[in-house]
ZAFIGU-420108 format. One record per residue (C-alpha): x, y, z; residue in one letter. Coordinates in nm, 3 decimals, padded with zeros to 5 digits. Layout:
<rs>
@xx X	yy Y	zz Z	aa a
...
</rs>
This chain:
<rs>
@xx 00.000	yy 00.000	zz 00.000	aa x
@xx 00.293	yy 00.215	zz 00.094	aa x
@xx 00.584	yy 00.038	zz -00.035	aa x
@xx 00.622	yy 00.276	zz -00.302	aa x
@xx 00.658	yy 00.604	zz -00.138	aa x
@xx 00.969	yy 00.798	zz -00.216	aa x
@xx 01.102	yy 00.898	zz 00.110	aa x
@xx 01.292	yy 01.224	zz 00.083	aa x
@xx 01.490	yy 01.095	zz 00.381	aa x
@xx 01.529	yy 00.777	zz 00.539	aa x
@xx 01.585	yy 00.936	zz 00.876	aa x
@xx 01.224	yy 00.848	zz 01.016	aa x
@xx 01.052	yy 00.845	zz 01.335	aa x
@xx 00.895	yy 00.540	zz 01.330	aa x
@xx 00.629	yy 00.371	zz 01.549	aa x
@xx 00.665	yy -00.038	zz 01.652	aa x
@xx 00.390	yy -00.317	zz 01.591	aa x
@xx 00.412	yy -00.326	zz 01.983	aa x
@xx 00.285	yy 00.027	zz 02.008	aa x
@xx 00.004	yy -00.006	zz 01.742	aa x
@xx -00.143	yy -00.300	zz 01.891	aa x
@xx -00.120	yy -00.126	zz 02.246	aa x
@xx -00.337	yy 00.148	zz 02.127	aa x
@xx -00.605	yy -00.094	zz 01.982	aa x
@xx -00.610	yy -00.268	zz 02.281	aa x
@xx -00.619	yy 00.117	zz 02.453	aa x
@xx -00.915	yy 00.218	zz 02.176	aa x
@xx -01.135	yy -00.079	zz 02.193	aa x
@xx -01.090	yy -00.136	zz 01.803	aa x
@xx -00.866	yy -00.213	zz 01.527	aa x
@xx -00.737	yy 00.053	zz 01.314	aa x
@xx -00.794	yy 00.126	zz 00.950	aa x
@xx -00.650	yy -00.063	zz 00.662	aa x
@xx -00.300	yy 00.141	zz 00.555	aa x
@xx -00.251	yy 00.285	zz 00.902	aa x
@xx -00.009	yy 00.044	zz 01.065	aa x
@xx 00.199	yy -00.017	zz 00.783	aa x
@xx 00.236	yy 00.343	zz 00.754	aa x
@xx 00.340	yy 00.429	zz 01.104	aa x
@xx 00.560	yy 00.157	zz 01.123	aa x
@xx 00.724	yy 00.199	zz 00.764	aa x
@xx 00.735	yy 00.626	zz 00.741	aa x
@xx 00.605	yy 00.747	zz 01.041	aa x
@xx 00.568	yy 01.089	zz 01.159	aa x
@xx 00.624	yy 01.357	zz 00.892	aa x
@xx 00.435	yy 01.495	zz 00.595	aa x
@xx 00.326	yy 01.256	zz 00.290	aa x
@xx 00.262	yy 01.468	zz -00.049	aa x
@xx 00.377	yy 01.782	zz 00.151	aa x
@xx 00.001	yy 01.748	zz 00.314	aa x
@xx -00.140	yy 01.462	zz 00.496	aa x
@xx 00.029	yy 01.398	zz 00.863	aa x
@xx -00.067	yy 01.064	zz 00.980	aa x
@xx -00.071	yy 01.052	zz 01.390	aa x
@xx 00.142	yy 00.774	zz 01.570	aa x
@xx 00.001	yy 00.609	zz 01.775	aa x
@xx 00.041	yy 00.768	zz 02.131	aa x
@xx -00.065	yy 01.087	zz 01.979	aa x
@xx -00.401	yy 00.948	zz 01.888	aa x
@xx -00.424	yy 00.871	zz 02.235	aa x
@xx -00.274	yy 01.146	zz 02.411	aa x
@xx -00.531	yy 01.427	zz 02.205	aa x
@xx -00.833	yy 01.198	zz 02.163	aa x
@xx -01.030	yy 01.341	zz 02.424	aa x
@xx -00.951	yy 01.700	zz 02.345	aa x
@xx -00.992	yy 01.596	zz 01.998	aa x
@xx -01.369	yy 01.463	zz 02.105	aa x
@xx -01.462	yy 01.845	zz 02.239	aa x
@xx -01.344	yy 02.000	zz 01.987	aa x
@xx -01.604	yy 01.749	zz 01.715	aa x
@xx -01.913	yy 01.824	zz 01.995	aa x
@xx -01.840	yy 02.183	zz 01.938	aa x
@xx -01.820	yy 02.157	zz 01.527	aa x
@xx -02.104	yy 01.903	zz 01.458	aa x
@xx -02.318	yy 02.229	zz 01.307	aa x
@xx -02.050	yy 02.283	zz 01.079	aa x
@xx -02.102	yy 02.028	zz 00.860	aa x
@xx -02.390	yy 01.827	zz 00.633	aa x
@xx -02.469	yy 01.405	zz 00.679	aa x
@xx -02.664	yy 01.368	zz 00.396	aa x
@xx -02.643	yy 01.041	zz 00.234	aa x
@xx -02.320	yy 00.922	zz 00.570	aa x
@xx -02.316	yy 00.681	zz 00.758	aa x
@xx -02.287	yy 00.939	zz 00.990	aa x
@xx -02.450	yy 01.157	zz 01.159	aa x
@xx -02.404	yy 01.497	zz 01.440	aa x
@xx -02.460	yy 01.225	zz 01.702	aa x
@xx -02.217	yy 00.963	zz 01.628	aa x
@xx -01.930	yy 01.274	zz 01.491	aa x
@xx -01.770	yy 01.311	zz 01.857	aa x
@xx -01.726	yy 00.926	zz 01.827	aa x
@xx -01.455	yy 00.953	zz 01.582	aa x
@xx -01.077	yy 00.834	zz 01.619	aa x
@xx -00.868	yy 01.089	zz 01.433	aa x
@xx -00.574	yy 00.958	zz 01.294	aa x
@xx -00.443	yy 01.218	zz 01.058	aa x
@xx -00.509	yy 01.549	zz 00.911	aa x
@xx -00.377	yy 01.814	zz 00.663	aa x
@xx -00.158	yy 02.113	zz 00.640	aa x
@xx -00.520	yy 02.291	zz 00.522	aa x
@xx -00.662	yy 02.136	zz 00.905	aa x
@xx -00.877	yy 01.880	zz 00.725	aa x
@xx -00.918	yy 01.576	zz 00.965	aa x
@xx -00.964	yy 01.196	zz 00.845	aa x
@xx -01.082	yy 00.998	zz 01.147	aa x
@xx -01.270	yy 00.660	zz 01.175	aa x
@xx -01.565	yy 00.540	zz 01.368	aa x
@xx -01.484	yy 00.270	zz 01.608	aa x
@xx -01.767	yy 00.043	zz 01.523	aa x
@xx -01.605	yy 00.021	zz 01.161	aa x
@xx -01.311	yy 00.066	zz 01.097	aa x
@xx -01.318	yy 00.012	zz 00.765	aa x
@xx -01.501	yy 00.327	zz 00.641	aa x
@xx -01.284	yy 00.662	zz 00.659	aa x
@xx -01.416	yy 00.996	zz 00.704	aa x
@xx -01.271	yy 01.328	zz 00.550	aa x
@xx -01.403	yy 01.624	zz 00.791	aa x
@xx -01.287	yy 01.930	zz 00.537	aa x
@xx -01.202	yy 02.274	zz 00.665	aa x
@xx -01.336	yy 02.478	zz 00.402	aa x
@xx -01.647	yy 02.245	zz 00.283	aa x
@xx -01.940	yy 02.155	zz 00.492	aa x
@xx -01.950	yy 01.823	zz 00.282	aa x
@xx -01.795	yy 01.505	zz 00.445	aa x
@xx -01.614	yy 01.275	zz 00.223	aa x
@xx -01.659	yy 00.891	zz 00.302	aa x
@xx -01.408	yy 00.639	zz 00.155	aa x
@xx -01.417	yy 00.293	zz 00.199	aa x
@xx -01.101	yy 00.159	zz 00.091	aa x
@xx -00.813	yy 00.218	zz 00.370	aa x
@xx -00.560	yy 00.498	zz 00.488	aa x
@xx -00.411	yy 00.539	zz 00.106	aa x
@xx -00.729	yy 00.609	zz -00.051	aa x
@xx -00.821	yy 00.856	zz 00.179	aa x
@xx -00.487	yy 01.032	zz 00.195	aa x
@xx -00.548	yy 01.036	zz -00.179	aa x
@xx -00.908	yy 01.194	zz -00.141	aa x
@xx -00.753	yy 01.454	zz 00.103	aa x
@xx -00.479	yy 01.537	zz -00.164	aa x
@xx -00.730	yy 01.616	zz -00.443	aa x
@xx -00.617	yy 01.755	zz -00.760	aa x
@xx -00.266	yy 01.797	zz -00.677	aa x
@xx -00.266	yy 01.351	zz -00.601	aa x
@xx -00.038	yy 01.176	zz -00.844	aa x
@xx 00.081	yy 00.802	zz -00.887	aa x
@xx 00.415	yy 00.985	zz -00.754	aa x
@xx 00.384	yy 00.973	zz -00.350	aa x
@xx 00.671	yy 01.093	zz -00.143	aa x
@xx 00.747	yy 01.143	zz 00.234	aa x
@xx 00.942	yy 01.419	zz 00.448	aa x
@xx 01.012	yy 01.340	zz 00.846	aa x
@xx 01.175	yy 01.679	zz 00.862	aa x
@xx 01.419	yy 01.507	zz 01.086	aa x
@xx 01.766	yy 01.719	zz 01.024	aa x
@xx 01.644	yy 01.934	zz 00.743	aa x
@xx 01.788	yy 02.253	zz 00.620	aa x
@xx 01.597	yy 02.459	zz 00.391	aa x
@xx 01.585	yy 02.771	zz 00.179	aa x
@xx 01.299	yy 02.994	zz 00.033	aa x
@xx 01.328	yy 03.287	zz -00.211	aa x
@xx 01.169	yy 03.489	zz -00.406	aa x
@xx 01.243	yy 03.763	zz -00.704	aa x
@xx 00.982	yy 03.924	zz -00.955	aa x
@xx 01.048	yy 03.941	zz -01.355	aa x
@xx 00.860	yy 04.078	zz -01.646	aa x
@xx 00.882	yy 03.890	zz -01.878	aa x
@xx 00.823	yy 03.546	zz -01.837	aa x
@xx 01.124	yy 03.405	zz -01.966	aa x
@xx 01.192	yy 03.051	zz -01.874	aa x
@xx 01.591	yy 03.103	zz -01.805	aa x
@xx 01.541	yy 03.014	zz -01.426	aa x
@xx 01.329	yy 02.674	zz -01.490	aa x
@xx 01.592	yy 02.605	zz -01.777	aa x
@xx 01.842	yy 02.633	zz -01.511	aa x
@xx 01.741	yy 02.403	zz -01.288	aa x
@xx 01.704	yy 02.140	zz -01.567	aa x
@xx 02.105	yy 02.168	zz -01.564	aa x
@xx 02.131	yy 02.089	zz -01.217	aa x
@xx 02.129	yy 01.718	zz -01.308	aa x
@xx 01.881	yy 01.397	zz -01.354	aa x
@xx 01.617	yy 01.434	zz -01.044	aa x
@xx 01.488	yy 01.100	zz -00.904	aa x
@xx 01.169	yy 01.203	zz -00.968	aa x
@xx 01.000	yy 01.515	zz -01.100	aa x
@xx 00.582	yy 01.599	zz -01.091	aa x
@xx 00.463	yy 01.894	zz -01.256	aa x
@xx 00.177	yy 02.012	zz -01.050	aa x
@xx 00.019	yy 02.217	zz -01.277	aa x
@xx -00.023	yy 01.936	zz -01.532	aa x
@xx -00.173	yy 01.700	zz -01.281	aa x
@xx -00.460	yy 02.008	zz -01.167	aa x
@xx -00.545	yy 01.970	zz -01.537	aa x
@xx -00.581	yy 01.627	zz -01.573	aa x
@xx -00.836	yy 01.549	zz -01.281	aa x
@xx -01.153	yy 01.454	zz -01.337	aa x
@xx -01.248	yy 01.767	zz -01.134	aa x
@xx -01.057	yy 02.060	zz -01.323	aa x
@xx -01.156	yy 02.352	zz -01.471	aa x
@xx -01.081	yy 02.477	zz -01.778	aa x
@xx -00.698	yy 02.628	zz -01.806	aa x
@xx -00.652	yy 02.975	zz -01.644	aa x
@xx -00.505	yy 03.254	zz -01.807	aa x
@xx -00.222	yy 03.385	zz -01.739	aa x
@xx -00.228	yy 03.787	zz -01.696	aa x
@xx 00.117	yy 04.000	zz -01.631	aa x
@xx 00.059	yy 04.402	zz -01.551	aa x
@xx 00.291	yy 04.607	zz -01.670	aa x
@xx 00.235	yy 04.978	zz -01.536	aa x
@xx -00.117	yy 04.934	zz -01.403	aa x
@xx -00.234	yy 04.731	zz -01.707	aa x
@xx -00.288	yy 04.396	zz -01.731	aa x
@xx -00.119	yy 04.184	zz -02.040	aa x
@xx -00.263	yy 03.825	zz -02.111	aa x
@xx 00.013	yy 03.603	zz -02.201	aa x
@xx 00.023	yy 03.250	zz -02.342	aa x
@xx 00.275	yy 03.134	zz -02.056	aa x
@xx 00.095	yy 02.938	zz -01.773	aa x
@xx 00.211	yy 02.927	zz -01.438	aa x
@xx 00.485	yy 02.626	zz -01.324	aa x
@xx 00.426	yy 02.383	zz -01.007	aa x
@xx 00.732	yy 02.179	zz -01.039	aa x
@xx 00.919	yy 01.948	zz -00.742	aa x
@xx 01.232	yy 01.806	zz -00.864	aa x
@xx 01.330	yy 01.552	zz -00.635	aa x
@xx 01.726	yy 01.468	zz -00.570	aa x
@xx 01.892	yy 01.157	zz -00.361	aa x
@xx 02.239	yy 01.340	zz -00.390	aa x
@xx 02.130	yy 01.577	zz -00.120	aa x
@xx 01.854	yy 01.415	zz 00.030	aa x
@xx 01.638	yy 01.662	zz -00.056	aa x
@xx 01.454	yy 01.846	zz -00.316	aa x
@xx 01.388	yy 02.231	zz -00.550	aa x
@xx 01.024	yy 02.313	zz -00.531	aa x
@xx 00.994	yy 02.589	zz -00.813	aa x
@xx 00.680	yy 02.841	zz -00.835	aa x
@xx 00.636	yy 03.069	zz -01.152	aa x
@xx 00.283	yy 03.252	zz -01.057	aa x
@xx 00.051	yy 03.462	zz -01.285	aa x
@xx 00.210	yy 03.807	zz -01.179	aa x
@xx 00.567	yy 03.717	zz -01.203	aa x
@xx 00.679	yy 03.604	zz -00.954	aa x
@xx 00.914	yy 03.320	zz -00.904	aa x
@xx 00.933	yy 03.137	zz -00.576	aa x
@xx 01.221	yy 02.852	zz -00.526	aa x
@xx 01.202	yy 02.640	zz -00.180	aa x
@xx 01.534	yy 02.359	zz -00.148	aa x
@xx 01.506	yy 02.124	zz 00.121	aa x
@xx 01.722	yy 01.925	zz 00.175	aa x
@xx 01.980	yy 01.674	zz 00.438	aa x
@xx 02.122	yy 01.889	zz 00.705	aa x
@xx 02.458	yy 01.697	zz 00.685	aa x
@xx 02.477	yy 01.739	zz 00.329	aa x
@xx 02.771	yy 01.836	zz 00.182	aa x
@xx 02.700	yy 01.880	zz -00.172	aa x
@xx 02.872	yy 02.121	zz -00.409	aa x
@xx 02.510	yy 02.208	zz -00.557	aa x
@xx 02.375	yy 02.313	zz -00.213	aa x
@xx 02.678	yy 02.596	zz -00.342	aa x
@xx 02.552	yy 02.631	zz -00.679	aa x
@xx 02.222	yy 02.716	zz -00.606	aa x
@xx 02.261	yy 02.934	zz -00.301	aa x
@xx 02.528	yy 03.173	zz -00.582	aa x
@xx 02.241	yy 03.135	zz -00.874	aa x
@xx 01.952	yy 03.272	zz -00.676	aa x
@xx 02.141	yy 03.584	zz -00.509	aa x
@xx 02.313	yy 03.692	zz -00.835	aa x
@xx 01.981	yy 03.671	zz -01.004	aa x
@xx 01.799	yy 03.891	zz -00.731	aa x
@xx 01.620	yy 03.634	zz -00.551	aa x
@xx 01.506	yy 03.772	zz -00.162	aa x
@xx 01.573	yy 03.496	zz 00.112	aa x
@xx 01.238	yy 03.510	zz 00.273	aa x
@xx 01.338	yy 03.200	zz 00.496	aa x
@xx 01.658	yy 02.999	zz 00.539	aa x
@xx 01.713	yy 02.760	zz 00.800	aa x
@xx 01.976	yy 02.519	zz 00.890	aa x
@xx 01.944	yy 02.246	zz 01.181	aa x
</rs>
């Protein structure tokens, strides 16, 4: 179910068979399909940069503040055609949520039905077929056959930012040169292949007040790289701007960590974050 995640890292905190059984026994019930191979295999971190599955002691330690804070949302969202309902919602065993603060949770009584509790939608998704389909449902359009995984154990990171005019492509050529990625996933080509997309946006630039529609689209793109452990997360947005984020293995010592750091300053990128564990 899991085998095939890319792990950024393999430094991973991990949780044991021993402790996954002790919280069933603890809970009264077995957990989902998916979740114990996932705790046990990647742990705690962030899988597809969104969905943060909960070990097992912190299911435990935050279900009962979990539980008040469910009694005090049950207005907030609809039941129509669930197997759930405003009654049973404070029932629910959370065991993972988003970087947006949706929550996927699971009755006790079964298990084997999965419940997305959106932030921003009143309508509960139900999914029936384990941890990894839900984690995909949570993703949405940006969900790909690609899956990856980042502990943020030991990570050092960068994020800049510069504005152009032009839309040239020099600084997404450039990081083409860098070498052969592991893996690469263009995010913007993904939004427009699910079943749920829109048509394609246009792209406007404004130049002194006025807006200019231009046949560039914007760029998504993660290039992923085992040489440092790490990977370039490259922005181009509708106005201009260029963002660049580079995670990557605190112990690294990889000339390219170099190259990068001298390519974004002389090309008047703004650190708006660095840090280094």
């Amino acid at each position: 179910m899991f085998a095939d995640v890319y792990r950024v890292s393999e430094k991973l905190t991990l949780a044991t068979e021993a402790d996954v059984l002790a919280a069933q026994q603890q809970l009264g019930c077995a957990f989902p399909d998916g979740y114990a191979e996932f705790v046990t295999t990647l742990g705690e971190g962030e899988f597809c940069s969104s969905v943060r599955v909960y070990l097992p002691n912190r299911i435990l330690a935050e279900r009962d503040a979990i539980r008040q804070m469910l009694i005090k949302s049950t207005h907030f969202w609809t039941y129509e055609g669930m197997e759930l309902d405003a009654q049973r919602l404070p029932e629910l065993i959370i065991i993972a949520d988003t970087i947006d603060s949706d929550y996927i949770g699971f009755h006790p009584d079964d298990p084997g039905c999965l419940y997305i509790l959106p932030r921003h939608d009143d309508q509960i998704a139900q999914v029936r077929d384990g941890l990894a389909a839900a984690a995909r449902e949570a993703l949405g359009q940006i969900a790909t056959d690609f899956r990856y995984f980042e502990s943020y154990i030991d990570r050092s990171y960068i994020q800049a930012r510069n504005m152009i005019t032009d839309f040239t492509s020099v600084y997404e050529d450039w990081f083409f040169t860098l070498g052969t990625p592991q893996y690469r996933v263009d995010y913007i080509q993904v939004r427009q292949s699910h079943p749920k997309a829109g048509p394609a946006e246009r792209s406007f630039l404004w130049i002194n007040g006025k807006p200019h529609e231009t046949t560039d689209l914007p760029r998504n793109i993660m290039m992923f790289f085992r040489r440092f452990d790490g990977y370039i997360h490259y922005i181009r947005e509708t106005a201009g701007r260029n963002f660049v984020s580079v995670s990557y293995d605190a112990q690294s010592q990889d000339p390219l960590l170099a190259q990068i750091h001298t390519y974004l300053r002389a090309h008047g990128f703004v650190y708006e974050g660095e840090h280094h564990a």
